[in-house]
C-alpha positions as CSV (number, residue, x, y, z in Angstrom):
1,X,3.2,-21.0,15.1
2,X,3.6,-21.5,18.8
3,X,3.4,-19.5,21.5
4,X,7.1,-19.0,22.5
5,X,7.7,-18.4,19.0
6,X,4.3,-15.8,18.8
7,X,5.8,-14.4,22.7
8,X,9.6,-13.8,20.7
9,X,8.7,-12.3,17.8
10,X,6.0,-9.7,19.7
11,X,8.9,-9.1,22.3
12,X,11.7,-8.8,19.2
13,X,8.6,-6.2,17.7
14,X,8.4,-4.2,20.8
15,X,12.6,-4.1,21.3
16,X,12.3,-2.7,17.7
17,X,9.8,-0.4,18.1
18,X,11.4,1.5,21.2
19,X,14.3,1.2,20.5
20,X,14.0,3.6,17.2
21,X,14.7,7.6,17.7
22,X,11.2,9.2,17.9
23,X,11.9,11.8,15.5
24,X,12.7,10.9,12.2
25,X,12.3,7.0,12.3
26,X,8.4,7.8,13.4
27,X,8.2,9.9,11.2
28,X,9.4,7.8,8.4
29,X,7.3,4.7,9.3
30,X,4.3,6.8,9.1
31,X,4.8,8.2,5.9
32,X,6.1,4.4,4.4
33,X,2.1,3.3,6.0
34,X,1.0,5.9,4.4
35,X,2.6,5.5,1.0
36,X,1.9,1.5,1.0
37,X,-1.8,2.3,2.1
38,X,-2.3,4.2,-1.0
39,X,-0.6,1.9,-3.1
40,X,-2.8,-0.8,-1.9
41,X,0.3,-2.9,-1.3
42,X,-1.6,-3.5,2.0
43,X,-3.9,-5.5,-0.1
44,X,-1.5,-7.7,-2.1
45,X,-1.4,-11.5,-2.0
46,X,-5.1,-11.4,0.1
47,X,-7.0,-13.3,-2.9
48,X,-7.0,-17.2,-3.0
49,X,-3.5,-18.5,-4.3
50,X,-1.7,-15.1,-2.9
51,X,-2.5,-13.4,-6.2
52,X,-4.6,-10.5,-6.6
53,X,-6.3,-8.8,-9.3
54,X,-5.2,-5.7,-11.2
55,X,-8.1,-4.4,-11.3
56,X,-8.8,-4.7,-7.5
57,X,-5.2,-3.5,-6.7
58,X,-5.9,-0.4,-9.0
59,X,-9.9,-0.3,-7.9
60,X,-8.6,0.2,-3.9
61,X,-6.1,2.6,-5.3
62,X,-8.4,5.0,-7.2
63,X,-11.0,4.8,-4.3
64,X,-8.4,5.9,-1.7
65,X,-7.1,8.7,-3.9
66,X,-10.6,9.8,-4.1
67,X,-11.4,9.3,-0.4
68,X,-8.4,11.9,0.2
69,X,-9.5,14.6,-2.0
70,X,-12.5,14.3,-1.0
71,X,-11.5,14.7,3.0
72,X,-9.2,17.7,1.4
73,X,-12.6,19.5,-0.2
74,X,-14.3,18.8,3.1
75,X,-11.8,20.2,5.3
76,X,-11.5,23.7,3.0
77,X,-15.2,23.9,3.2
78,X,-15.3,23.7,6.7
79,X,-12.6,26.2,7.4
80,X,-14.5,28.3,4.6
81,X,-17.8,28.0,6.5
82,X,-15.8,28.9,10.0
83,X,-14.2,32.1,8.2
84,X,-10.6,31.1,8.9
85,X,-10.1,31.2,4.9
């Protein structure tokens, strides 16, 4: 890729980007980065031959889910330990 082509498509990005409501549209993008983080669709096509493994795909996805109850259990505990519950 060339540079005029890398300068147009990060200018075309940022015309994108700003020129979306704040509310909603934010909103929205976040939760579709969230919901493809935890679907590991982040991670799909990054093995040799733009194939990945099952098992991989449903290994990231079980150790995310994990990861997030785990930040859930650690956050009650806190407020627990604080006395705000």
């Amino acid at each position: 890729m060339s540079d005029q082509e890398r300068e147009a498509r990060e200018a075309l990005e940022r015309v994108r980007r700003d020129s979306e409501t704040l509310g909603s549209s934010a909103l929205a993008r976040m939760g579709q980065r969230a919901g493809d983080h935890f679907g590991a669709r982040d991670a799909i096509g990054e093995a040799e031959g733009r194939g990945t493994d099952p098992i991989e795909l449903w290994g990231r996805r079980i150790g995310r889910v994990l990861s997030l109850i785990g930040v859930v259990i650690l956050a009650i505990w806190l407020l627990v330990q604080l006395k705000i519950l």
